[in-house]
N, C-alpha and C positions, 0 to 999 in steps of 0.2 A: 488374508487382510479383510475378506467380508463385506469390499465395495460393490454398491447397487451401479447400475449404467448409468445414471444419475453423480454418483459417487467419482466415478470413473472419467466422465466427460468433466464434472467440478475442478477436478486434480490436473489433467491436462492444461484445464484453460487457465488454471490459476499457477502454475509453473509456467506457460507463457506470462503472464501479469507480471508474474519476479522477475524474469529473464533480460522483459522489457523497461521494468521499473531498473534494475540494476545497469541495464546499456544506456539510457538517460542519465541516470546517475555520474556515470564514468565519462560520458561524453561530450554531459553538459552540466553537471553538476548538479542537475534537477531534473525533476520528471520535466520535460519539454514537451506541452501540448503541440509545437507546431510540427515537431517532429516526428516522425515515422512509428517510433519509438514510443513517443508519448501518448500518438493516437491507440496503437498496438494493447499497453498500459491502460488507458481509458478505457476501451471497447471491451478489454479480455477482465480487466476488473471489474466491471459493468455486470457481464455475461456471470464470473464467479461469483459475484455478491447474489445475484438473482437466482442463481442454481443452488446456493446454499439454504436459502429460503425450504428448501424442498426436501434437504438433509438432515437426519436429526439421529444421531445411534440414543440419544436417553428421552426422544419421546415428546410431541410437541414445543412449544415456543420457549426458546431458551436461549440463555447468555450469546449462541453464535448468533441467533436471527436478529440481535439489536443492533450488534457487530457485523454483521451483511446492510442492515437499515440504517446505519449510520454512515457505514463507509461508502452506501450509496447517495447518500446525502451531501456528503464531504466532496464526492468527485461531481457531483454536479453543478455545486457551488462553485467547483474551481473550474469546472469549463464552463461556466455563465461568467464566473469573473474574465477569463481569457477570450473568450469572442465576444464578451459585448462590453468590458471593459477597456479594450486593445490601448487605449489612449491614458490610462491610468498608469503613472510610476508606482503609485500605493499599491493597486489591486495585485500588482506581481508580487511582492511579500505573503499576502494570505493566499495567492495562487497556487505557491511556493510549499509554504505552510499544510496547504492543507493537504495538496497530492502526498505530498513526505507522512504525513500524518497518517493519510489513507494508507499506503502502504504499512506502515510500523502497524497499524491496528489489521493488517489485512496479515500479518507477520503473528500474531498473535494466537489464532487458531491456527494456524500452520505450523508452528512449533508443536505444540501441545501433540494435533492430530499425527504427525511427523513421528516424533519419538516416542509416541504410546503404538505404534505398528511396524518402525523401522527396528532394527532388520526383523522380517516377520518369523516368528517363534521367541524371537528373546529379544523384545522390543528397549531400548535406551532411556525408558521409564515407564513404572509401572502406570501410575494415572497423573492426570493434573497437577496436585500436590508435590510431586517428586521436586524435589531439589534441582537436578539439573535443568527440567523446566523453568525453573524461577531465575535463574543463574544467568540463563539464554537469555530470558527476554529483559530482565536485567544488563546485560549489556547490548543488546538489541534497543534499547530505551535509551544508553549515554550515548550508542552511535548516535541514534535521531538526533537525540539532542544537540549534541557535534555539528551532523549534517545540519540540522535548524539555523546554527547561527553561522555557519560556514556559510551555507543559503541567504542570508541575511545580508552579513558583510559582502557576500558578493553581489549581489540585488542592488546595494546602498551605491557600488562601484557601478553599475549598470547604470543605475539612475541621472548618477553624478556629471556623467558622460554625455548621456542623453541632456541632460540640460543644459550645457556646458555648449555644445553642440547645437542647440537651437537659439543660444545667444549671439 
């Protein structure tokens, strides 16, 4: 497989990231910053965007390191909107939005890297290009989507409640 200790610790901690974006997911329907879960998801996506910076198999700054700077962007957004938004019914929507977001783009190189090495000697596709890759994040893309407005509609019911509640 060819990975540096660099390589190695990235992979780890970004299999944590999944593990815990998907236990939020199932638990609460959304990454949950107040959650165990959500902090896990924060800190270990934090830690993988930043190691990825330092990864490169084709050689200086390229498509992954936008996609580490971006998704680092995205999670910080959403935990500034969650601790110092607390009082906003709005800010939970793009809270919402954007960890699901972070994840699907943090889903993105991980396909790719995933089945151009899995299983090692007769990897699930040859390079980027391959079909099956496209196919993946392809339906990886309707699930967000899904998730997006499932997140929505359920945010809306949150909300409802909440004001409802303090009338």
């Amino acid at each position: 497989m060819n990975l540096s200790g660099l390589g190695i610790f990235h992979t780890i901690i970004g299999i944590s990231a999944i593990v815990a974006a998907v236990t939020g997911f199932v638990k609460y329907g959304k990454i949950n910053l107040a959650a165990g879960s959500g902090k896990v998801y924060f800190y270990t996506t934090l830690v993988t965007s930043v190691t990825a910076l330092g990864i490169s198999k084709h050689g200086g700054f390229n498509a992954g390191h936008v996609f580490s700077l971006f998704i680092i962007l995205l999670i910080a957004v959403a935990y500034f909107l969650y601790s110092k938004r607390k009082g906003s019914s709005k800010a939970r929507y793009f809270e919402n939005f954007l960890l699901s977001f972070s994840f699907f783009l943090s889903l993105v190189p991980t396909v790719n890297e995933t089945f151009t090495r899995v299983p090692v000697g007769h990897p699930l596709a040859k390079d980027i290009k391959d079909p099956l890759i496209g196919q993946t994040l392809l339906f990886l893309f309707v699930v967000f989507i899904a998730g997006s407005v499932f997140q929505f509609i359920r945010q809306r019911k949150i909300n409802s409640k909440k004001l409802l509640s303090e009338n």
